[in-house]
N, C-alpha and C positions, 0 to 999 in steps of 0.2 A: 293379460288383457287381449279380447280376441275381436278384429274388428271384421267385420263381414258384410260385403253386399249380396244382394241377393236379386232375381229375376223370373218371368214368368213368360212362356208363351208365342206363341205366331200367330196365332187365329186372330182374326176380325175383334176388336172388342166395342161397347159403348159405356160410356162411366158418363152421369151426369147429377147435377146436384138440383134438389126438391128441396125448398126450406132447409129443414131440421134434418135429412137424411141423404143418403147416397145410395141409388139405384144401378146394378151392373146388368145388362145383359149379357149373356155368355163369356161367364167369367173365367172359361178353360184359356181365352186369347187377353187374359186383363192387364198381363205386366211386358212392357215391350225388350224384344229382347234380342232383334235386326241386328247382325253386324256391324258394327263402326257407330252403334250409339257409343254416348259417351255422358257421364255427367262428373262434374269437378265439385268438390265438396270443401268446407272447411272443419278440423275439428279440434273442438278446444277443449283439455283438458284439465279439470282444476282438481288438484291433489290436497289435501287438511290431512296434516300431519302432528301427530301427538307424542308425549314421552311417554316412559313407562309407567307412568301414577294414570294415565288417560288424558292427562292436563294438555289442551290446546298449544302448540309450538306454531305452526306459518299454514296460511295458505297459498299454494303457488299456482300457475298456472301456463299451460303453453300451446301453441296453435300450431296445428300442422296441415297443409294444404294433401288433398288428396283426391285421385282421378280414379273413376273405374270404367271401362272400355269392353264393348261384346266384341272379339276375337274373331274365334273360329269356333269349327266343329271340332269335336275328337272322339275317335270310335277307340272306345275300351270293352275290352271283352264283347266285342261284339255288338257294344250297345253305343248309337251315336249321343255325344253329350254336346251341350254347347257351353264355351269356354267365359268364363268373365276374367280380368284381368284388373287387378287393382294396386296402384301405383301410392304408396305411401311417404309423405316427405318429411320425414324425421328427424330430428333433430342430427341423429349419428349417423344421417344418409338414407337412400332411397330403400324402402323395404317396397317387395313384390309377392302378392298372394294372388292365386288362379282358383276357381269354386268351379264347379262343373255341373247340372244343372238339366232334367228332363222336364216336360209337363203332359200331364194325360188330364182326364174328367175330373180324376179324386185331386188334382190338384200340384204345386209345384215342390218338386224335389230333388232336395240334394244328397249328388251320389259320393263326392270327393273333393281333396284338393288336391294343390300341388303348392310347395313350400322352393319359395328363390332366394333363400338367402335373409339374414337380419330378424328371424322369426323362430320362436321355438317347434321341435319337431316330435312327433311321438316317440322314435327311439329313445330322445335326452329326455324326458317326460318317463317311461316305464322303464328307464336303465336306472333309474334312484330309487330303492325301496320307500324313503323316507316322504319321498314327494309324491309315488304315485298313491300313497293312504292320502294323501290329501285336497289331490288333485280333484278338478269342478266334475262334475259327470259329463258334462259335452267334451270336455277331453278323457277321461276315461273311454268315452263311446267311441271316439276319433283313435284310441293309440292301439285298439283293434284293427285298423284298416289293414289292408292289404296293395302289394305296390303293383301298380302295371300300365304297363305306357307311359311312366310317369307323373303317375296319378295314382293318389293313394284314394284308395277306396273304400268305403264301412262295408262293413256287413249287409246293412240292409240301407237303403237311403231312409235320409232324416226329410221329412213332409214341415217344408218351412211354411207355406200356405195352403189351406184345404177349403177347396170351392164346395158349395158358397159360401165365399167370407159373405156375411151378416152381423150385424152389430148383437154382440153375448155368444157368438160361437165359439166353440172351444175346442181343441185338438192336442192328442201328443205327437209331441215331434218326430221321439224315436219309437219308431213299432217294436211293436212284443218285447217292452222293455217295462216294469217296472219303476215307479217312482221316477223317472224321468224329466226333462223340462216339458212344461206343455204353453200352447199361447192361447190369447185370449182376447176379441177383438170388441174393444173396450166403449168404443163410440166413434160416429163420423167427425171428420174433422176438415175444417179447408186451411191451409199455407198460403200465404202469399211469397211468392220465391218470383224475384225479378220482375215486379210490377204483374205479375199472374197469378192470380186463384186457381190454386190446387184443390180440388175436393177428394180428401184421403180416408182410410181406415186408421185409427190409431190401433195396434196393436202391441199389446204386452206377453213378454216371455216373463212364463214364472217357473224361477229355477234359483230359488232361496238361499241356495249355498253359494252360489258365485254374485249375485245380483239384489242388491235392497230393492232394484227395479227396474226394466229394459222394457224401453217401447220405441216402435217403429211407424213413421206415416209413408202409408204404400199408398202411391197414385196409379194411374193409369199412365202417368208418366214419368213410374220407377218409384224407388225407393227415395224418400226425399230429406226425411231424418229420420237419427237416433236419437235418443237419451236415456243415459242409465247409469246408476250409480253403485258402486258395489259395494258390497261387506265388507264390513272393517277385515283389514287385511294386518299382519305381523311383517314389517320389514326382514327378519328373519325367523323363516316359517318355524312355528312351532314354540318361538321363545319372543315374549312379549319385553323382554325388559333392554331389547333396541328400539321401541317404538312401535307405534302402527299409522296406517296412514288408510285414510278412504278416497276413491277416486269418483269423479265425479265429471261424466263426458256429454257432451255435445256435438253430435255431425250432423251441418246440414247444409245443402244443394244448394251452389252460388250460381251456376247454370247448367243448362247441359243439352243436348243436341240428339234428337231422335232420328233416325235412319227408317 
């Protein structure tokens, strides 16, 4: 389970809502991205969990409180990245993921991460023959990376957002890849998050082997939710007669604080 925030931009932006639609001007500055923003999230997970006939056993469910924080800058190979830092509060203790993050005209992208501990890594991921035949394609894309500065790095950066978002745009995420995830910006949408109307882009990733479905509402004031549900999964990859379980998540913005 891979959970990601994501960011856009410095420039000047305007986002404002028409009726039925959302209007951006100069969407290269859309997503804020100041040091010392911050927004706290809650996310809830609900697990349905089957035997090996397919026959329904429990639904469970659990909430984990979770903060994502713009950091710093970090010059990697030469190229200056800005850092996001996301603070997860898990059941078994605090997990910490860092995404690192450029934007130009064509739009926002990401170059790496860096892994703190509580999180699976690419090494343990391609050191298992068995796993990496089964492994989602955004981890197969990811266990190419390369390490420096402490930041691992892809090959090429993955284009999480490609200006201008419009409602029916479409993009792949990883360049010069084949059959890859791509997304798709599905319809406008407004949130109410702490007594305020958000007017957002609903966007979907579609990446059918890891996802029955993954959509994101990007404001001009961040990322504000996810939801997405994934493929029935095998508790023990490959052997169906421990069970399978589908998950089924929820992350969204309880507040959060622009710089």
């Amino acid at each position: 389970m891979e959970r990601k925030i994501i960011f856009i931009g410095l420039m000047v932006f305007v986002l404002y809502a028409c009726s039925d639609e959302v209007k951006v001007e100069n969407m290269s500055g859309f997503y804020p991205m100041n040091i010392g923003t911050t927004w706290n999230y809650e996310s809830t997970s609900y697990i349905t969990t089957y035997d090996s006939t397919g026959k329904f056993q429990q639904l469970s469910h659990t909430i984990e409180p979770q903060t994502t924080v713009v950091t710093k800058d970090t010059a990697v190979n030469g190229i200056v990245l800005r850092q996001f830092v996301t603070t997860i509060m898990a059941l078994s203790g605090p997990v910490y993921e860092a995404f690192y993050y450029r934007q130009d005209i064509d739009g926002l992208k990401e170059y790496g991460y860096s892994d703190y501990g509580g999180t699976w890594t690419d090494t343990e991921i391609i050191d298992s023959t068995s796993q990496s035949k089964k492994q989602s394609f955004i981890q197969r894309f990811k266990a190419k990376a390369t390490f420096s500065n402490n930041v691992f790095l892809y090959p090429l950066p993955l284009l999480e957002l490609s200006y201008p978002l419009t409602v029916n745009s479409e993009w792949c995420c990883y360049p010069n890849v084949t059959n890859g995830a791509s997304k798709h910006v599905v319809e406008n949408d407004t949130l109410q998050i702490d007594g305020k109307a958000y007017p957002c882009f609903k966007i979907e990733t579609i990446e059918p082997k890891e996802y029955e479905y993954y959509y994101e509402w990007i404001s001009n004031a961040g990322l504000l939710k996810t939801e997405s549900q994934s493929v029935m999964q095998d508790w023990v990859t490959g052997d169906k007669s421990y069970g399978q379980y589908r998950e089924h998540i929820i992350t969204i913005v309880k507040s959060l604080q622009l710089k």
